[in-house]
C-alpha positions in Angstrom: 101.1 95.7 124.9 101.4 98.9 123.2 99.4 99.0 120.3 101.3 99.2 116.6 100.4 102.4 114.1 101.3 102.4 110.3 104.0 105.0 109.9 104.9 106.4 106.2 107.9 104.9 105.3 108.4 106.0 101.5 106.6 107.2 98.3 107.0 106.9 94.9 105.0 107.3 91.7 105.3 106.6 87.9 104.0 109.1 85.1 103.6 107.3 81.6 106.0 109.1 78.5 103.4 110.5 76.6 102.4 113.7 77.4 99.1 115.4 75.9 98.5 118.5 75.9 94.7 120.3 75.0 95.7 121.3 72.0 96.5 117.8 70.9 93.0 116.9 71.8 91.5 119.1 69.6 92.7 117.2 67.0 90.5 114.9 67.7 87.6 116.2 70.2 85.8 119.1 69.7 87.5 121.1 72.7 89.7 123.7 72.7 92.9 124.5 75.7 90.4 127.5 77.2 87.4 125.4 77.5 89.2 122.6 79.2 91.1 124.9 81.5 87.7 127.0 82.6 85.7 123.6 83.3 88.5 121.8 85.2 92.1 123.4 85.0 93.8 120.5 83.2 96.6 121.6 80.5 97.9 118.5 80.1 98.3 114.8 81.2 99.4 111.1 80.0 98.9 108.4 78.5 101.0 105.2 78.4 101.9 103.2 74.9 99.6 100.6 74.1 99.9 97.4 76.1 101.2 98.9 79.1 98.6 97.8 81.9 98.0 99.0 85.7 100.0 96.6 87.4 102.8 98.1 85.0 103.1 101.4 86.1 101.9 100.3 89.5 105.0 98.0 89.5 107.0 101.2 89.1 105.5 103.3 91.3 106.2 100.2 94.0 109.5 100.1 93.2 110.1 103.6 94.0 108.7 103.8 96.5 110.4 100.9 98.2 113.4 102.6 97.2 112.7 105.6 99.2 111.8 103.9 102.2 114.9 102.1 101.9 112.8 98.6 102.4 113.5 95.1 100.8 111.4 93.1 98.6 111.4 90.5 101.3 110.2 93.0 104.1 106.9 93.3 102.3 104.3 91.3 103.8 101.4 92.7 103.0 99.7 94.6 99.4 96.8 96.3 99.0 96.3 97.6 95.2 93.9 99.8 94.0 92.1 100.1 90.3 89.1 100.2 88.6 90.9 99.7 85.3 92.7 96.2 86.2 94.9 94.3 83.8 92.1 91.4 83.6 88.4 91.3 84.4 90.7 88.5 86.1 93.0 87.9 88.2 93.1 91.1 90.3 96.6 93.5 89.7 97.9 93.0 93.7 99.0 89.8 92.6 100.4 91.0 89.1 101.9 93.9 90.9 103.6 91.5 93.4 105.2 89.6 90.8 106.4 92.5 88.8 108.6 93.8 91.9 109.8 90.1 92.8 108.3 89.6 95.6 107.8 86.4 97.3 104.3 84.6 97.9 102.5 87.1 100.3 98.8 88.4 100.5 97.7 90.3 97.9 94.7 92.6 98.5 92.7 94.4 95.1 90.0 97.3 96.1 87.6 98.6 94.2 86.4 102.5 95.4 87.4 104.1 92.2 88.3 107.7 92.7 88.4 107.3 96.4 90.2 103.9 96.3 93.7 105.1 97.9 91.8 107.0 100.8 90.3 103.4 101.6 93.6 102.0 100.9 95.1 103.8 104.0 92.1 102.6 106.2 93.2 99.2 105.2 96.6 99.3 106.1 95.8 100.9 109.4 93.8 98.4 110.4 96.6 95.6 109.0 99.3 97.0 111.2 97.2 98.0 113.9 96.0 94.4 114.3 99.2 93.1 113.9 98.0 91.3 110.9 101.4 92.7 108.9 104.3 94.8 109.9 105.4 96.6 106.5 102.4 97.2 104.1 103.1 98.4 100.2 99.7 100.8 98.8 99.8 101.2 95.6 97.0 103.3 93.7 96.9 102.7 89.8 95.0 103.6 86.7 95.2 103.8 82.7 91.8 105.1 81.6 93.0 105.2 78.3 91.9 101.8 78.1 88.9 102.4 78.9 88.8 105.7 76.5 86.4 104.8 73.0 89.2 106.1 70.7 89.8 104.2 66.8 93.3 102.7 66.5 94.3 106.1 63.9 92.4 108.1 66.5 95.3 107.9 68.5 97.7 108.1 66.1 96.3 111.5 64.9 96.3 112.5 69.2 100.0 112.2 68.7 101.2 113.4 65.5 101.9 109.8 64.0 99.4 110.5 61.7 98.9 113.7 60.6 94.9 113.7 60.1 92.2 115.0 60.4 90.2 112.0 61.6 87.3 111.5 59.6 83.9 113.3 61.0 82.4 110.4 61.8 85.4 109.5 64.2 85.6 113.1 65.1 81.9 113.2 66.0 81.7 110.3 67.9 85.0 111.1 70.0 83.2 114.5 71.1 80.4 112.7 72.3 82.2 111.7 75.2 84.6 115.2 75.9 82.8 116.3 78.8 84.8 112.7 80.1 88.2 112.2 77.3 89.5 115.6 78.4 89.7 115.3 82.3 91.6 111.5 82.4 95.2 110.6 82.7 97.3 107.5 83.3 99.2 107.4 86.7 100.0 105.7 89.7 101.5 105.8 92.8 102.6 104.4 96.0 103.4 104.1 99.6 105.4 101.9 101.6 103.8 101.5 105.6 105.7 100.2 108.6 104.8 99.4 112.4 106.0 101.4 114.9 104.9 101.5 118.7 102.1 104.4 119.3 104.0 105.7 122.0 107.5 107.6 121.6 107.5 108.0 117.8 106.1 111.8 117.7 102.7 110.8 117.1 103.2 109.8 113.4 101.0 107.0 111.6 98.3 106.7 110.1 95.6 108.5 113.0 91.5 107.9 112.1 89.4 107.5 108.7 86.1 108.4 108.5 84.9 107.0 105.0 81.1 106.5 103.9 79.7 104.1 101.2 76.2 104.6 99.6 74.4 103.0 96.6 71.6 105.5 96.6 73.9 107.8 94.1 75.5 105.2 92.0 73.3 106.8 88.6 75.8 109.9 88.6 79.0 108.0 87.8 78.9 104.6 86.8 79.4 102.4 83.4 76.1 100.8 82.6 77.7 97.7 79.9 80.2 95.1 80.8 79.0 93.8 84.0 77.3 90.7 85.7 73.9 92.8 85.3 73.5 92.2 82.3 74.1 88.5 79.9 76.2 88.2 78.1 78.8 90.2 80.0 79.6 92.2 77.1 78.3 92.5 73.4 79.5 94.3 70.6 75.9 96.3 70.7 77.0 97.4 73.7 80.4 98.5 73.2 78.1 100.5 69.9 76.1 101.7 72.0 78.7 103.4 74.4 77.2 101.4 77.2 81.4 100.8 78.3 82.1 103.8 78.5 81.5 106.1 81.9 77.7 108.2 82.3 78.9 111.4 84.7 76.4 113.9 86.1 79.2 116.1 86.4 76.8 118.8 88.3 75.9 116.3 90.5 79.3 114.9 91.3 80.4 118.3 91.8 77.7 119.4 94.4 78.4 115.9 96.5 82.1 116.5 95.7 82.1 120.5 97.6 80.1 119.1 100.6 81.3 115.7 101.5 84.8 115.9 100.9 85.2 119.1 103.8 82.7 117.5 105.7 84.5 114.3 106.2 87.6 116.1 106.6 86.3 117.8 109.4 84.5 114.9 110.7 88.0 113.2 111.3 90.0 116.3 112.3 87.6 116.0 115.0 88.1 112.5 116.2 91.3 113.4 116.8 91.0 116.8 118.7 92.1 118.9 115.7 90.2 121.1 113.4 91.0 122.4 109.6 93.8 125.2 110.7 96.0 122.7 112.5 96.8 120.9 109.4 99.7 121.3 107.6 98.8 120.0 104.3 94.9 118.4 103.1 95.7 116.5 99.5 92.1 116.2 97.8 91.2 113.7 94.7 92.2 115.5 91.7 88.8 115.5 89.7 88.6 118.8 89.1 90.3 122.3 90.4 87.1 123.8 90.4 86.1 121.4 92.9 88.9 121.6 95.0 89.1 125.2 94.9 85.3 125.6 96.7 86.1 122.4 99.4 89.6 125.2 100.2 87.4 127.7 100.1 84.6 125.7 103.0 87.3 124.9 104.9 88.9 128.2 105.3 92.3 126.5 104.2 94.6 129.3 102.8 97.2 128.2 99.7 99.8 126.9 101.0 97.8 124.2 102.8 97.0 122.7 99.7 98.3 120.8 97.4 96.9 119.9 93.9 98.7 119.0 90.9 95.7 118.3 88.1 96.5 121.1 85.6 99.6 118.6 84.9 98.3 115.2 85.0 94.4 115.3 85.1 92.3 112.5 87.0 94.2 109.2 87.2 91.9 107.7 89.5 93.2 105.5 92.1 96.7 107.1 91.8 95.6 111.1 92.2 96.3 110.6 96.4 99.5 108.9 96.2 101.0 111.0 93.3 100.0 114.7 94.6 101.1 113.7 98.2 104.3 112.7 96.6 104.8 115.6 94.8 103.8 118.0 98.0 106.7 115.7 99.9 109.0 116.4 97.6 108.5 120.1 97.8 108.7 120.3 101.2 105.1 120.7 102.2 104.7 117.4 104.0 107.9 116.7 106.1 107.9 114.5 109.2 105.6 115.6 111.6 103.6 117.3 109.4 99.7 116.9 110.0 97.8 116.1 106.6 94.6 115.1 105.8 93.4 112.6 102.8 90.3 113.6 100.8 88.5 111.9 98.2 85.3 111.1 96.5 84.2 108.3 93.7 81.6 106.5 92.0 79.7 103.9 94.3 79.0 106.9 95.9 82.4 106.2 98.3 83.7 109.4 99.7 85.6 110.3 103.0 88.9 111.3 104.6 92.3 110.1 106.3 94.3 111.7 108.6 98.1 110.8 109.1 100.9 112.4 110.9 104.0 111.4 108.4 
């Protein structure tokens, strides 16, 4: 029997309306467009209206993306979402997703690895397909960290010129508290659509080896300390005062794991697969921050046009930076069948690792 592989179908992705810029921002954080472009490279990114959740924009992305692999609803058989900002502490999006997009009753798998949720996402479908567990598997990745942003209800009507301000200091204050954080997320998600094909006589395309590494030992760099079954009640409104809801970051800390393990892993499974670094055609990193994406280029000898990021326009969305950059690179030309590219990514847990697929 010859053994299945999970070969890219289609893409797609969906970007919220509202567009803001770093200026904006420094209506209401104490930040300015240089400082934000020197720490990270952002210029801008979005946000979606209030009440739009994950599963919304992770519907759309879906339906794209189904779209483009010229798939129907009824071909789907398996999901696998990704978040950490889901609509509901409970139910999980997959199933939201799934009904958004009209499909009919199928498994619906959430996962939880943060900023290196879609790279875990593809070792999951792999292993669907490869196991003949499902045939045509639908990723999506999707995030809205504005809901998880501490902003005032006029705080973001001053962010967009509905009101025209200024805050009040207090609000200003309390807003820059946090800007080391506010000023690299954006809302975003995207998708791809996975179907089996034989091994043999397809070029080599699929999905080829993940190496991807867990470990608890650095959760204190990147983690939310309120809100949580830790702690009783779940939530309080001392905590939410406190700022115990909103992200801690030891951005130095994230940035030194961020430079070593993200080439390292790449390499690791370039080598599984009898490849190293300058056979690939394209490596698409998590979008956290240029700066760190620029060093992991600069480890792995990659020159330019190998790489792909796309974080000066839409800033860290999470779950959905993968998908969306990929897409993007797709689009451009950078990725077309054939093509070798390799999946990096790092996240709070600590999760971090890397995929390789021949699209």
């Amino acid at each position: 029997m010859t053994e299945a592989r999970a070969v890219l179908a289609g893409t797609g992705i969906a970007i919220p309306p509202l567009e803001v810029d770093n200026t904006m921002l420094s209506r209401i954080i104490e930040t300015s467009d240089d400082w934000v472009r020197e720490r990270s490279g952002i210029a801008t990114r979005y946000y979606v209206e209030r009440g739009v959740g994950s599963s919304d924009l992770g519907a759309q992305a879906a339906r794209m993306a189904l779209e483009d692999a010229g798939v129907e609803t009824g071909e789907v058989d398996y999901l696998v979402c990704a978040t950490m900002t889901p609509d509901h502490y409970f139910p999980g999006t997959g199933t939201l997703v799934q009904q958004k997009l009209g499909l009919r009753p199928l498994p619906a798998l959430d996962i939880r690895q943060q900023c290196a949720g879609f790279a875990y996402g593809l070792q999951v479908v792999d292993a669907l397909i490869r196991g003949g567990v499902a045939r045509t598997v639908l990723l999506v990745g999707t995030d809205v960290h504005t809901s998880l942003m501490p902003f005032s209800d006029r705080t973001f009507e001053v962010l967009h010129g509905r009101d025209p301000g200024p805050l009040s200091d207090e609000d200003f204050q309390w807003n820059s508290r946090f800007r080391h954080l506010l000023v690299l997320f954006g809302d975003g998600a995207g998708a791809m659509v996975f179907r089996a094909q034989p091994a043999d006589g397809n070029g080599g395309r699929g999905i080829l080896a993940a190496a991807l590494y867990g470990d608890g030992n650095h959760k204190d760099i990147l983690y939310v300390p309120g809100g949580g079954s830790a702690r009783r009640p779940f939530v309080t409104c001392d905590m939410i005062k406190a700022a115990e809801t909103v992200p801690v970051m030891d951005g130095r800390q994230v940035f030194k794991l961020a430079v070593t393990r993200m080439p390292e892993a790449t390499v690791e499974v370039l080598k599984r697969c009898g490849y190293t670094p300058q056979d690939l055609d394209l490596l698409v990193m998590h979008q956290a921050n240029l700066r760190i994406n620029e060093r992991a280029q600069q480890v792995l000898g990659l020159p330019d046009d190998k790489v792909y990021n796309n974080i000066q326009k839409y800033g860290n969305t999470t779950s959905a930076t993968l998908p969306l950059a990929f897409h993007e690179a797709r689009r451009l030309g950078k990725a077309p069948e054939g093509a070798l590219v390799a999946f990096a990514a790092l996240g709070a847990g600590l999760h971090w690792g890397a995929v390789l697929m021949r699209v």
